[in-house]
N, C-alpha and C positions, 0 to 999 in steps of 0.2 A: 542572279541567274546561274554562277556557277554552282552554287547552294544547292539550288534543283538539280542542275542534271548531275553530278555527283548523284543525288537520293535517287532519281530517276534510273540510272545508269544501275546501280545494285537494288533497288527496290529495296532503299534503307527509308523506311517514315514509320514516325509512332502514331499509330491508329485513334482518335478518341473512342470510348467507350464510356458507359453510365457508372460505371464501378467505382474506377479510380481515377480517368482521366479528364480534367477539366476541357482541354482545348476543343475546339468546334471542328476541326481540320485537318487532315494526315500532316505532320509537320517531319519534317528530316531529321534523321539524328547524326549526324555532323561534325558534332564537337569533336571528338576525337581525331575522327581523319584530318581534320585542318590543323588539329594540333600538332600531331603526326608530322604532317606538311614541315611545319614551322620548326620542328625539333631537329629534321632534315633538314634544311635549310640550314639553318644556327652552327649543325656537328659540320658539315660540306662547309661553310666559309670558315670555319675555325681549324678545323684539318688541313686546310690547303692556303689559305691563307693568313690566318690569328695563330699560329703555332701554337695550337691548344691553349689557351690561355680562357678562355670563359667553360667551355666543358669541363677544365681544369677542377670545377668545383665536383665533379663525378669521381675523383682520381685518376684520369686515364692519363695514359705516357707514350700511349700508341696508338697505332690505327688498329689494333687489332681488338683491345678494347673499347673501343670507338662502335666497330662493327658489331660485336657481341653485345650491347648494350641497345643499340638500334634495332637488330634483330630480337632482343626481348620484347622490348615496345612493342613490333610491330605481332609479333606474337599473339600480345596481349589484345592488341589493335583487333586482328583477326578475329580471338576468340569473342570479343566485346560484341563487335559486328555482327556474327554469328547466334550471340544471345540476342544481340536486340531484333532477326530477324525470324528465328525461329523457338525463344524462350528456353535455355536450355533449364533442365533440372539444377535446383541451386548444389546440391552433392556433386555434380558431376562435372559444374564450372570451376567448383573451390577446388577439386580435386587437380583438374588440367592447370589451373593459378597454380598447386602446389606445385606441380612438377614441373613448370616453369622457372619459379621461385627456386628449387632445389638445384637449376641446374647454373643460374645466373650465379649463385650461394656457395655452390660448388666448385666455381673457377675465381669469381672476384672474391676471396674471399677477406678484402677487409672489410667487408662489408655485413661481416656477420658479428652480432654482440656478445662479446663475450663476456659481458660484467653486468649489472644493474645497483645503478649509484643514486640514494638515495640524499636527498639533504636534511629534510625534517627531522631522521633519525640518524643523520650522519655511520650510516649502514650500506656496506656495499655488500653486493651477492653475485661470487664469481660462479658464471655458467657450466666451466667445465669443457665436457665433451657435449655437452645439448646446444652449444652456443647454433648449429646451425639446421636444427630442428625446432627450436627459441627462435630464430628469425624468418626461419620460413613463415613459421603459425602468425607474428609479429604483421610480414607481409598481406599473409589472406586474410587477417582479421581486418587490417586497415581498409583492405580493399572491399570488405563485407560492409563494415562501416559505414564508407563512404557511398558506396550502392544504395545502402537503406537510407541513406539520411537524404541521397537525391530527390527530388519529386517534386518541387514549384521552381517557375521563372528565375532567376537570377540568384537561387538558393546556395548552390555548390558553389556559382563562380566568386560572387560573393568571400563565401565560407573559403578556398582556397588562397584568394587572396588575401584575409586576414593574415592565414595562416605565413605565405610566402614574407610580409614584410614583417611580422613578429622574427623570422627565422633570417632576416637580412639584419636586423636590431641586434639580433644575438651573434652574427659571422662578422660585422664588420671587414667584410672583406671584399675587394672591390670587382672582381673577377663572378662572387656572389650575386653581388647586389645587380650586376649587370643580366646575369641567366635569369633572374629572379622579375627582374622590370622586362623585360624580352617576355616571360609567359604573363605578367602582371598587362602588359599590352595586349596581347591575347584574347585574355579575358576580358579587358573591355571591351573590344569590338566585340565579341561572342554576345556579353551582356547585353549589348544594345541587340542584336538581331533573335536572342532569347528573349527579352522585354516584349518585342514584339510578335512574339510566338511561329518565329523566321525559322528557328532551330533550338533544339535541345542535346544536350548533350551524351546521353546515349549511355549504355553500360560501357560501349567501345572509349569514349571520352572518361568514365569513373576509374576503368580499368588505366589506363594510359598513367592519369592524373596522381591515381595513389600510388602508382608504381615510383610514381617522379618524385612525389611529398615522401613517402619512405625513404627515398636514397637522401634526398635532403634531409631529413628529421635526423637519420642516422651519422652524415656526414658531420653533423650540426653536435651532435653526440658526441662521438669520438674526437672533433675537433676541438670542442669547447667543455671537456668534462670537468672544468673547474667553477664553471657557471650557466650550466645547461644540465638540468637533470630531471632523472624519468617522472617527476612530481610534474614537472612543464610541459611534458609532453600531454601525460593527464590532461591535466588542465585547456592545454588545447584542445584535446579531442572528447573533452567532457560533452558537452553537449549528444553528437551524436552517438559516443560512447553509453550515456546513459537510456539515450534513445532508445539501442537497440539491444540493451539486458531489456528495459520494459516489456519492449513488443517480443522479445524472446521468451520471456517467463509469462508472460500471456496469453500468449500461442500455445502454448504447452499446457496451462491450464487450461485452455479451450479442446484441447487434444488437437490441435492444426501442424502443421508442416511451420517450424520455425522462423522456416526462410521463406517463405511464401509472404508474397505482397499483399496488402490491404490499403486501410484507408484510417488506418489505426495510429497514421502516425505522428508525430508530433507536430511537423511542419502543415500538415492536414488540417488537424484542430486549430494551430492558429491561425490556418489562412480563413477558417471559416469565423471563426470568430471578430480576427481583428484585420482581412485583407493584407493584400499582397506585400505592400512595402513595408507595415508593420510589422509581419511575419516575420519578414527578412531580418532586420532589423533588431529583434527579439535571436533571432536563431545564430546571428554571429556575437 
């Protein structure tokens, strides 16, 4: 119920259509703002009562970076909501991400890379002065990524979650593994009411998501750079990474708009092929 009136209350739902959209039904797009909720939730009892100790995996040492880092979210939260109600031009979202991105990059800045360490070639390649136009681009790419590669039932939350306990395997750290199962619980109640086509998770929920998977990846980075390197990162983000070079050099030989959605896409063709669970399944 509360599901609804949230969607009701902004006239946030995603429309079916014969194009691209399977569902029969206006379904809420949701995921994010409850995510939102719960990220709320987590920084307020750790701020005031856990003396920083689980945010802790963010860096922060204060309320003031507490606040600045929620206020990006919610940012992002904003601009998501805003595409998923009124479709914004994909140039002019990546663009507003950047200067988001630029300004978060700007003040926290260990969170900007300054190196890329390779292990197969045992080659590092120090950034310089680009390390924090390298992380921005880093940022909006993740966040492209994982936009395009959204599109069936239980696809991303899924995909997210592999991703979170891969990068708990690799932190061994306990403060980690706790923020890490907090969103891992998340997703599963999301999963189940996305299974049931309850809610989907919306650009507002992609946007939020990658924001959160980048400080992690990053955090994961610079804290484990003796056995965490950017061949790993790859590798995780193979899949939808190669996704969207496909549909990008496709689009282009078609003379289409890059960024522009279709039905072209990977997660598409398997659902038709071999249905939903298998799809899934196949795609993480």
């Amino acid at each position: 119920r509360f599901n609804n009136f949230i969607a009701k209350k902004i006239n946030l739902y995603d429309l079916p259509n014969s194009e691209r959209k399977f569902h029969k039904f206006p379904t809420p797009l949701n995921g994010g703002i409850f995510y939102f909720l719960n990220l709320l939730l987590i920084f307020i009892f750790d701020i005031f009562f856990n003396d920083f100790k689980i945010i802790s995996v963010f860096g922060f040492v204060n309320e003031v970076d507490a606040i600045l880092t929620l206020f990006i979210i919610f940012s992002l939260l904003v601009l998501g909501i805003i595409d998923d109600k009124i479709s914004l031009k994909p140039l002019n979202k990546s663009l507003v991400s950047m200067l988001i991105f630029f300004a978060f990059l700007s003040i926290r800045m260990d969170y900007q890379i300054a190196g890329l360490i390779f292990e197969t070639t045992n080659f590092g390649l120090d950034l310089f002065g680009l390390s924090l136009i390298f992380t921005v681009l880093c940022f909006v790419t993740l966040q492209i990524l994982l936009n395009m590669y959204d599109g069936i039932n239980l696809q991303s939350a899924l995909y997210y979650g592999v991703i979170l306990i891969y990068l708990v395997f690799v932190n061994q750290n306990i403060n980690f593994s706790i923020f890490c199962t907090l969103t891992l619980v998340y997703l599963a109640f999301f999963s189940i009411y996305n299974y049931r086509h309850k809610t989907f998770l919306g650009d507002n929920g992609v946007y939020i998501f990658s924001f959160i998977l980048s400080l992690l990846i990053i955090k994961t980075y610079k804290n484990n750079y003796m056995n965490f390197f950017v061949e790993e990162i790859i590798v995780i983000l193979f899949i939808p990474l190669i996704d969207m070079l496909r549909l990008f050099f496709t689009r282009l030989l078609r003379n289409n708009n890059p960024l522009n959605p279709d039905r072209e896409h990977l997660h598409y063709i398997l659902l038709n092929e071999f249905g939903l669970i298998k799809s899934n399944i196949l795609l993480i």
